[in-house]
C-alpha positions as CSV (number, residue, x, y, z in Angstrom):
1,X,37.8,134.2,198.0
2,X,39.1,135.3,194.6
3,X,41.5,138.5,194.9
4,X,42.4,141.1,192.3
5,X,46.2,142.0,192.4
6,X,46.5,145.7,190.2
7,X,50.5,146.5,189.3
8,X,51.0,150.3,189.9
9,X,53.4,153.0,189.0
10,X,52.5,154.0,192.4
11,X,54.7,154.7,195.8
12,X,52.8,151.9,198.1
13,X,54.4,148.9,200.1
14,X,55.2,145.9,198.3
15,X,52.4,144.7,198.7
16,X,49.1,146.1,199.7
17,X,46.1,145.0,200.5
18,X,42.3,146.8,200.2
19,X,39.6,144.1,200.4
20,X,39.9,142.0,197.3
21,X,42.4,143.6,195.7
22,X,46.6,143.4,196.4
23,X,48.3,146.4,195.0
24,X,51.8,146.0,194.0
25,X,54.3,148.6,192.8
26,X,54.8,148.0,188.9
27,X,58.5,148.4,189.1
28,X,58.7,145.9,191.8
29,X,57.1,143.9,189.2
30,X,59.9,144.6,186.6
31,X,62.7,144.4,189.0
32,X,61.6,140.9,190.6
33,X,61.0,139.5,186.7
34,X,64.8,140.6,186.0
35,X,66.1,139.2,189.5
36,X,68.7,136.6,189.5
37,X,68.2,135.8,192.9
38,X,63.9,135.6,192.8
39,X,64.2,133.7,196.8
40,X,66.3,136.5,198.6
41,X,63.9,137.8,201.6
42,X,63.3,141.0,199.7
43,X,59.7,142.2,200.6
44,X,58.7,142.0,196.6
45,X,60.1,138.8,196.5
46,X,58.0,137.5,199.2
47,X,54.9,139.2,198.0
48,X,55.4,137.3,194.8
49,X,56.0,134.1,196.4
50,X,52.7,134.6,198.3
51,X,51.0,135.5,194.6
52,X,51.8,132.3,192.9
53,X,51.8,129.8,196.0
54,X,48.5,130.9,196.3
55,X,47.5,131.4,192.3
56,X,44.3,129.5,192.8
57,X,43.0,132.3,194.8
58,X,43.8,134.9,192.5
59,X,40.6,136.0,190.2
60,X,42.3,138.6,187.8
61,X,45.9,140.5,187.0
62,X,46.0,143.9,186.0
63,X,48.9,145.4,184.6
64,X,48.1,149.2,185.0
65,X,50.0,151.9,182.7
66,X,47.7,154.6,183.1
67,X,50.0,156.9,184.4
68,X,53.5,156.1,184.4
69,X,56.7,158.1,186.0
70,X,59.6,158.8,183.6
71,X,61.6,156.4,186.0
72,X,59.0,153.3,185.1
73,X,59.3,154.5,181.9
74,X,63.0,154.1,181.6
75,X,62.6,150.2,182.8
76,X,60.4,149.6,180.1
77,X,62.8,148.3,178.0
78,X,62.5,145.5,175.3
79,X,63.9,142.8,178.1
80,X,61.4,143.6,180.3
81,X,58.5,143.6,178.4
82,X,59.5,140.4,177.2
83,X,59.7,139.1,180.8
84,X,56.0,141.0,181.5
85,X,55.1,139.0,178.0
86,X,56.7,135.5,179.5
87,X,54.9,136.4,183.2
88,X,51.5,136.9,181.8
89,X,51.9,134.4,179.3
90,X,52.2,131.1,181.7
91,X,49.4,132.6,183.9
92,X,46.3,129.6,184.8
93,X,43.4,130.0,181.8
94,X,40.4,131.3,184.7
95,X,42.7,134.4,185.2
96,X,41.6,137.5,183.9
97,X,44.4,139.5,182.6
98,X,43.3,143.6,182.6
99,X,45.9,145.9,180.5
100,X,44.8,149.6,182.2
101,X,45.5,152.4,179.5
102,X,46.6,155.9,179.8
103,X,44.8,158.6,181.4
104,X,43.0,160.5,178.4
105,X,44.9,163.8,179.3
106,X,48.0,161.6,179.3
107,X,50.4,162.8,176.3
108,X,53.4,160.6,176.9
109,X,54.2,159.2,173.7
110,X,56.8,156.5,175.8
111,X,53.5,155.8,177.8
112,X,51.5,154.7,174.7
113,X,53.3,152.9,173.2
114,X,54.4,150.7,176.0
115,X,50.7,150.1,176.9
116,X,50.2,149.7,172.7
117,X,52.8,146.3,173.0
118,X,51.2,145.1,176.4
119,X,47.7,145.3,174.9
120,X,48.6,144.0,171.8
121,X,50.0,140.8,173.7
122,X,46.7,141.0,176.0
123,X,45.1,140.3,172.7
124,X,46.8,137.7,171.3
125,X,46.8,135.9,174.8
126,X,43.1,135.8,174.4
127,X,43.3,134.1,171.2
128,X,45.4,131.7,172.1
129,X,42.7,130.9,175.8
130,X,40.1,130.7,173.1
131,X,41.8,128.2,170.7
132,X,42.6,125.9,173.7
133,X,38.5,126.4,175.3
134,X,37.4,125.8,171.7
135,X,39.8,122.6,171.4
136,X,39.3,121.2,174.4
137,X,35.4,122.1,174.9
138,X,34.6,118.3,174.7
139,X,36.9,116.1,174.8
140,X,39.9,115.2,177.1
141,X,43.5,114.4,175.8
142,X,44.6,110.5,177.0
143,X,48.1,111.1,178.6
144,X,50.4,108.4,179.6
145,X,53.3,109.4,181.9
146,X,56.4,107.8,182.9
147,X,58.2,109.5,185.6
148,X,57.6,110.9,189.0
149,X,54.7,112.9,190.9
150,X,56.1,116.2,189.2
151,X,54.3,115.0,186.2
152,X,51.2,113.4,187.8
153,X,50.9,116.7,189.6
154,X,50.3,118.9,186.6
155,X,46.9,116.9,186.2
156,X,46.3,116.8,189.6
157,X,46.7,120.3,190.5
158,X,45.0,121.0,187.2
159,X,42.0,119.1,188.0
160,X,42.0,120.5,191.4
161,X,42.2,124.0,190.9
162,X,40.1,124.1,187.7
163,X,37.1,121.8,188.5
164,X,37.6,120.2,185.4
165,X,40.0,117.4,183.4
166,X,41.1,118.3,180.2
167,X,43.7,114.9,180.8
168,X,42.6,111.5,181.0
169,X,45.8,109.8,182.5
170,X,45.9,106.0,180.6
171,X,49.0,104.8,182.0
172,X,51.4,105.7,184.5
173,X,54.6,104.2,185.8
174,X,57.3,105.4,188.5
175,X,60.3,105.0,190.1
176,X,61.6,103.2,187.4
177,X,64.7,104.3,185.9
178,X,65.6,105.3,182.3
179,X,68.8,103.6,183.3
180,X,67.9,100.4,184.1
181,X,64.5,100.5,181.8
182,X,65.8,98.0,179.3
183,X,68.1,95.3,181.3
184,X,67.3,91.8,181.8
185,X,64.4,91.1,184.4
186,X,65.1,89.0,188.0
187,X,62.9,85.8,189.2
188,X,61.5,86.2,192.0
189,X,58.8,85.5,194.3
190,X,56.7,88.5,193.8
191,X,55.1,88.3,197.3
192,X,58.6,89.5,198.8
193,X,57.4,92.7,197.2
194,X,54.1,93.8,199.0
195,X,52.9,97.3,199.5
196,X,49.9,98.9,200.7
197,X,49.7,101.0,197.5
198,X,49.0,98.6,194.9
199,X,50.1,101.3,192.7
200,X,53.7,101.5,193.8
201,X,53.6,97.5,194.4
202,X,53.1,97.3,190.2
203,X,56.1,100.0,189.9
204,X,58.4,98.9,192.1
205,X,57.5,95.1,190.2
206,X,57.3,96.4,186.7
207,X,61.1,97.7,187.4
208,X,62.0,94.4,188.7
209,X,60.5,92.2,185.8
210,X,61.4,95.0,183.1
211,X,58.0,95.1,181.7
212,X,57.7,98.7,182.3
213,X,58.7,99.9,178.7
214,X,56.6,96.6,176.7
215,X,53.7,98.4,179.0
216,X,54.5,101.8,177.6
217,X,54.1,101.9,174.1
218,X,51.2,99.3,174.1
219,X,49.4,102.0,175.3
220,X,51.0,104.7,173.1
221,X,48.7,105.5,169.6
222,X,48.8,108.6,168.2
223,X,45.4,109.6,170.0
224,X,47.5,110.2,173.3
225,X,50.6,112.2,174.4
226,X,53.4,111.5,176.3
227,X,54.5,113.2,179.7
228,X,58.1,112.4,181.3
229,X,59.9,113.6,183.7
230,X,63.8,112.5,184.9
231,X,62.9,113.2,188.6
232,X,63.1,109.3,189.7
233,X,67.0,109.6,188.3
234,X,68.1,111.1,191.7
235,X,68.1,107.0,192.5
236,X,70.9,105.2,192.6
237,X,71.1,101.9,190.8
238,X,71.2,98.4,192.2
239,X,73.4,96.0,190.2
240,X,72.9,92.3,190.7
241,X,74.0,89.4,188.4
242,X,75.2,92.1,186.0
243,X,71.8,94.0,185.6
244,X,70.5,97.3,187.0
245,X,67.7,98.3,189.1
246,X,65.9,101.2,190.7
247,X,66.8,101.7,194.6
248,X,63.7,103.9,194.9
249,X,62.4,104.2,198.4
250,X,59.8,101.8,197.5
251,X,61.8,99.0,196.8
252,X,63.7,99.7,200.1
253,X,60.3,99.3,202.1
254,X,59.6,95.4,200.9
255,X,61.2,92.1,201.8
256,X,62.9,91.5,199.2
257,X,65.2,94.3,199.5
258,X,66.7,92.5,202.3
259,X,68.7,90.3,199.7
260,X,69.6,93.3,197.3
261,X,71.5,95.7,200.3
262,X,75.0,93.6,199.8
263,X,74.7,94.3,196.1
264,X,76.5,96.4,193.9
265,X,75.8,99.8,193.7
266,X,75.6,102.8,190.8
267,X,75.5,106.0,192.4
268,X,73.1,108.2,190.2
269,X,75.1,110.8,188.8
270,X,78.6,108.6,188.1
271,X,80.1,108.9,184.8
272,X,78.8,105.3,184.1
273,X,75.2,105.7,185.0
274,X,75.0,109.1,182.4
275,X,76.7,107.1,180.0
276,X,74.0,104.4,180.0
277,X,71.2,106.9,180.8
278,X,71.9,109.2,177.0
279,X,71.8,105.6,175.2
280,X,68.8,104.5,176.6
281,X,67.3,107.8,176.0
282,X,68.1,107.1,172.5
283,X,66.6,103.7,172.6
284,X,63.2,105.1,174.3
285,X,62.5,108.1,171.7
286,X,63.8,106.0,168.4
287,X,61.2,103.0,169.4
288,X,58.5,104.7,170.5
289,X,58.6,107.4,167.4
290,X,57.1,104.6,165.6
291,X,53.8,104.8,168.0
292,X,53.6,108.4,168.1
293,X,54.8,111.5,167.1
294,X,57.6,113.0,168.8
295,X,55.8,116.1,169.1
296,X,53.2,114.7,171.4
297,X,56.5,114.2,174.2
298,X,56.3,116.9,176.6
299,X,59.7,116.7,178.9
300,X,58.5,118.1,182.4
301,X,62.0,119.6,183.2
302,X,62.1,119.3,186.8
303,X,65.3,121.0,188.4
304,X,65.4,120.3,192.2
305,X,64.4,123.5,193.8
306,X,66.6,125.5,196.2
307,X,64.3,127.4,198.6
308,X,60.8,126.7,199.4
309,X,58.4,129.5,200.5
310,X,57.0,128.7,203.8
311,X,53.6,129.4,205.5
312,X,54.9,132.5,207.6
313,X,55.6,134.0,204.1
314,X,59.8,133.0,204.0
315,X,61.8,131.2,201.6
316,X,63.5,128.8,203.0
317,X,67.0,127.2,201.6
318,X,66.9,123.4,201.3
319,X,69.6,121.0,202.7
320,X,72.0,120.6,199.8
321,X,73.7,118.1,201.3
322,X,70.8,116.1,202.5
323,X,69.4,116.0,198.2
324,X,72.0,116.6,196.5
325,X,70.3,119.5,194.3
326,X,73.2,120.9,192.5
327,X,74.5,117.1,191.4
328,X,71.0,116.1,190.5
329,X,70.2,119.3,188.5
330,X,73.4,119.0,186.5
331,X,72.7,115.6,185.6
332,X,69.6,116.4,184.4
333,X,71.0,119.4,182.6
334,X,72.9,116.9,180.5
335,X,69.9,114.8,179.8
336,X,68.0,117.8,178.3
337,X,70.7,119.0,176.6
338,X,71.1,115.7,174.6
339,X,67.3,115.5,174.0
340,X,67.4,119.1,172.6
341,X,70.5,118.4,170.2
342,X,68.9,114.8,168.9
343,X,65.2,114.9,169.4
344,X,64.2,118.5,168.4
345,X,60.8,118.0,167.5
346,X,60.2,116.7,171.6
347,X,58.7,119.3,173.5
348,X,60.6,120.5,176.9
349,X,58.4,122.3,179.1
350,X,60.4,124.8,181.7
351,X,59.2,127.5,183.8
352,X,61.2,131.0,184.7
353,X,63.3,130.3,187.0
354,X,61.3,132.8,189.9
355,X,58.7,129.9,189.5
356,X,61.0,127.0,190.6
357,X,60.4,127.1,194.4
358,X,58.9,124.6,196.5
359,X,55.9,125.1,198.7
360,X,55.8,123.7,202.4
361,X,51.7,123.1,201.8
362,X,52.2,120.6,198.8
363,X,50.7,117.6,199.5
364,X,53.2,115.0,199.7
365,X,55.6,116.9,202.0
366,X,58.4,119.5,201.8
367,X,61.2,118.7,199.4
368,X,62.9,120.2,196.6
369,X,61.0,118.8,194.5
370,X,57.5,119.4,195.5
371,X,56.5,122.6,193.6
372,X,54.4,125.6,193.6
373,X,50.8,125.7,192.4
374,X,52.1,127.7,189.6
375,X,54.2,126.1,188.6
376,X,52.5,123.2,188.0
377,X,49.4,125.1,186.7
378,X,51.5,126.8,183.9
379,X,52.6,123.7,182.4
380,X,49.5,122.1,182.2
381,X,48.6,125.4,180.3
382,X,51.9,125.1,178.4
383,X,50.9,121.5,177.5
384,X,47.4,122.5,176.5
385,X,48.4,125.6,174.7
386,X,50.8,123.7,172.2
387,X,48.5,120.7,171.9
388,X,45.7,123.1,170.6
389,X,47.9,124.9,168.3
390,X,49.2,121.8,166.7
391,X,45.5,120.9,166.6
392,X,46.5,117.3,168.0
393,X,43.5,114.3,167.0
C-alpha cells in the first residue's frame, strides 16, 4: 500500500490518518526539521520516525500552503525553508513531491511568496529526477566498495525498494582496516581460516595476506566509482611480528585466531592507531587518484547512531557502553575532517542528522549502525544525483 502524507497548517494530531493519506501539522514539520534532539518521544518525532522507517510505503509528499496562519507564517523563515529545501531534496526518486498553492481568494502576500520559493524548488527538483532518469535510463554505474554493509546497503536497499539497479557492484571488500591496509602479510595455512560465507572467508584472508588494496585499484578505471565507508574502524588491531591486522568478528570465529588472542593489541581509537589511519588515508587517495578521478569517491559517512526507532513506534537509546558510539564517532570525525582539508574534490555523503537513527527491522540485526530505509535511500539518490550532474562516462 502506497500512502499519501499532506503537511497542514491545520490543528490535527501529529499524525492523522484517513485511508491512504497521513495528515501532519505543517509546523510540526518545521519544528521537527529545526530539532536538536530529532529522537525525544515527542509525538511529531515519532510520527516522523514512522514516515521515513517506512519510506518505501510512501507514494507522494505534499507540502500544503494553501492557507496559512500568521503564526506558520512567522516560522517561515529563510532557515526553515532551507531545512523544507534539504527534507524534500534527499527524498527516494518514485516520490511525488505536491507543492499545494494558496486559496484563490487568499491575499497574503507572506503566503505567496513562501509557496513562490517552495514551488520554485519543486521545480528544480524535477529537473534534477529527470537528468538522473535520462542518465541512468540504460545503463548501470560499476561501483566498487571497500568498507562495511553501510555501503553495500545503499545498493541493496536501492535495488530493493526500487525494483531496479542503477549499481552494478564489481568488487567489494570488508572488515579490513585502512589501518592495517598496507602492512606486511602473515604465512599461513589458509585452511585455519574457514567460513561458511565464502565471502567473508576472502575478507577476513585478503586482510591477512594484504592483497586487499593490489585487489582494489586493479578493478578501479575511470568507468566505475568508488564507495567507502570507515565503519569496520570500530576494530581493534591485532599486532603480531610488528604488523597490524583487523580483529573483526570474523577473524575471531576461525581457527586461526586461536594463535593471535596472546598478541598485541591496538585499541581502535588510540592516539597511535589515528596516527597511522590519516597516513594511510593519504597513501589510499594519492595511489588510487592515478586510476580514477577523485570525484568518483563517495565517503559514506557513517556516525554510529544513538536511538533506534522500534516496531511499537519508540526510539530507543543504544548501550553506549556496549559500542562505544561517542569514541567511534569522534574518531571518524577526525577522518573526515582530514579527507575534507586534503582531498576536496572526494565526495562525502551525510544525511541531517533526524535521519541518523537505526531501525530494529533492518536486516542484519539492531545496532547502531544498522540504519533507516531513508537513510540509505537518500544516499543512493545523493550518489546518483551528483554522478548525473557531473555527467560521469
Amino acid at each position: 500500500m502506497s500512502y499519501s502524507y499532506r503537511f497542514i497548517d491545520r490543528d490535527i494530531p501529529d499524525a492523522e490518518r484517513f485511508d491512504d493519506f497521513v495528515y501532519i501539522p505543517l509546523d510540526g514539520l518545521i519544528y521537527y526539521l529545526l530539532d536538536e534532539q530529532p529522537f525525544c518521544n515527542r509525538s511529531i518525532n515519532i510520527a516522523m520516525g514512522k514516515f521515513l522507517s517506512h519510506i518505501d510505503e510512501v507514494g507522494s509528499v505534499c507540502i500544503d500552503v494553501s492557507e496559512l496562519s500568521i503564526e506558520t507564517i512567522l516560522l517561515f523563515n529563510d532557515v526553515a525553508i532551507d531545512k523544507i529545501f534539504i527534507f524534500l531534496s534527499i527524498m527516494p526518486e518514485s516520490i511525488e513531491i505536491i507543492i499545494a498553492p494558496p486559496l484563490e481568494d487568499n491575499s497574503n502576500e507572506q503566503n505567496k511568496i513562501i509557496f513562490g520559493k517552495l514551488n520554485e524548488f519543486k521545480i528544480k527538483n524535477e529537473r534534477r529526477l529527470d537528468i538522473i532518469n535520462c542518465f541512468f535510463d540504460k545503463k548501470n554505474i560499476s561501483s566498487i566498495l571497500y568498507g562495511s554493509c553501510d555501503s553495500r546497503d545503499i545498493i541493496r536497499i536501492y535495488e530493493d525498494i526500487n525494483k531496479t539497479g542503477r549499481f552494478s557492484v564489481n568488487h567489494y571488500i570488508a572488515g579490513n582496516s585502512i589501518a592495517a591496509l598496507f602492512d606486511d602479510p602473515l604465512n599461513i595455512d589458509e585452511r585455519l581460516v574457514s567460513l561458511d560465507s565464502k565471502f567473508l572467508e576472502m575478507c577476513v584472508r585478503s586482510d591477512i595476506n594484504k592483497n586487499s588494496f593490489a585487489n582494489i585499484v586493479n578493478h578501479l578505471n575511470e568507468n566505475n566509482i568508488l564507495i567507502m565507508d570507515f565503519m569496520d574502524e570500530r576494530f581493534d588491531l591485532i599486532k603480531k611480528n610488528g604488523q597490524k591486522y583487523t580483529k573483526s568478528w570474523n577473524l575471531q570465529r576461525t581457527e586461526y585466531f586461536e594463535e593471535l588472542k596472546s598478541c598485541d593489541k591496538l585499541t581502535f581509537d588510540s592516539d597511535e592507531k589515528i596516527e597511522v589511519t590519516l597516513n594511510n588515508i593519504d597513501i589510499f587517495f594519492n595511489e588510487i587518484k592515478f586510476k580514477i578521478s577523485l570525484g568518483k569517491v563517495f565517503i559514506n559517512e557513517t556516525i554510529m547512531c544513538s536511538h533506534y526507532f522500534d516496531s511499537v513506534g519508540e526510539y530507543i537509546p543504544f548501550d553506549d557502553g556496549k559500542y562505544c558510539i561517542n569514541r567511534y564517532n569522534a574518531f571518524v570525525d577526525k577522518l573526515i575532517q582530514h579527507i575534507g582539508d586534503s582531498f576536496k574534490q572526494i565526495n562525502v555523503i551525510k544525511t541531517p542528522s533526524y535521519m541518523n537513527f537505526g531501525d530494529d527491522s533492518h536486516l542484519w540485526g539492531t545496532h547502531p549502525y544498522h540504519y533507516n530505509k531513508a537513510f540509505y535511500l537518500s544516499r543512493a539518490r545523493t550518489i546518483l544525483e551528483i554522478l548525473a550532474l557531473q555527467g560521469v562516462k
